[in-house]
C-alpha positions as CSV (number, residue, x, y, z in Angstrom):
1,X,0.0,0.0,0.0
2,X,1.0,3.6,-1.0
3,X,1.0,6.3,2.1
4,X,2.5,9.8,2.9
5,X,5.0,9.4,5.7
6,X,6.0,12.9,6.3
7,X,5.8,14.2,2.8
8,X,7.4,11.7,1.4
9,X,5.9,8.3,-0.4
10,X,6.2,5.5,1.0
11,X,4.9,1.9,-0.1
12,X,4.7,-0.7,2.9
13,X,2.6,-3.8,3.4
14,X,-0.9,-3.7,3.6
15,X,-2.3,-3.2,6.6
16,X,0.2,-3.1,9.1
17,X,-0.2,-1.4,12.4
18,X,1.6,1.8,13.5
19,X,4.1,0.0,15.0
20,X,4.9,-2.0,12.6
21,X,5.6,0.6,10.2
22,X,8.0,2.3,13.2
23,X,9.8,-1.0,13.9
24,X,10.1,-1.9,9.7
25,X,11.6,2.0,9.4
26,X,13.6,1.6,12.0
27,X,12.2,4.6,14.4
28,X,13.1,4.5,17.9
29,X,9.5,5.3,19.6
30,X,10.8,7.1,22.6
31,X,10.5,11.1,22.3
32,X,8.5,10.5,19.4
33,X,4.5,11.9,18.6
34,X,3.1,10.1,16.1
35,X,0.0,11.8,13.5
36,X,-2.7,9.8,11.6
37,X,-4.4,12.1,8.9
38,X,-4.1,15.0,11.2
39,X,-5.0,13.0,14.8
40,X,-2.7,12.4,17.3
41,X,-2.2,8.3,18.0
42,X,-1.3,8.0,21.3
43,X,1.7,5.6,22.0
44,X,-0.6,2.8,23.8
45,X,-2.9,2.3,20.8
46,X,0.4,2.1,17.9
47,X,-0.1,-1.4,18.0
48,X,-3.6,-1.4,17.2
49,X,-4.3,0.8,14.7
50,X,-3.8,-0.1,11.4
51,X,-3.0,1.5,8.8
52,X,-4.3,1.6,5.3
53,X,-4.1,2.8,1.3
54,X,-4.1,7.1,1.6
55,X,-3.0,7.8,5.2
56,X,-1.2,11.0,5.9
57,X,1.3,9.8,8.5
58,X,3.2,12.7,10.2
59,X,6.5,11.3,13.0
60,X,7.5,14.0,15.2
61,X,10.6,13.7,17.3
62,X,10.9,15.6,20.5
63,X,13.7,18.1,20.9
64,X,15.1,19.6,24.0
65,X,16.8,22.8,24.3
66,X,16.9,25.8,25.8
């Protein structure tokens, strides 16, 4: 399946959950916020929700400073 992952296309298999894609893409989840066409998924539900031909999918990584 095709998706946006920010901005960019990727293709990944169908219907894998958020977690899967962050473990396949290798993205450490800690200080990380992930988006689902424009809703926050909180971290408890990334192995639930699935994801699916379309999404928008938007990682943020948190940054300290000062």
């Amino acid at each position: 399946m095709k998706l946006l992952l920010n901005g960019e296309e990727k293709v990944l298999a169908d219907g894998i959950s958020v977690l899967d894609m962050l473990n396949a893409l290798e993205i450490e989840r800690r200080g990380i916020a992930v988006e689902l066409n424009r809703e926050v998924v909180p971290k408890g539900r990334h192995e639930e929700t699935r994801l699916k031909e379309g999404d928008t999918v938007e990682v943020i990584r948190m940054v300290g400073g000062g």
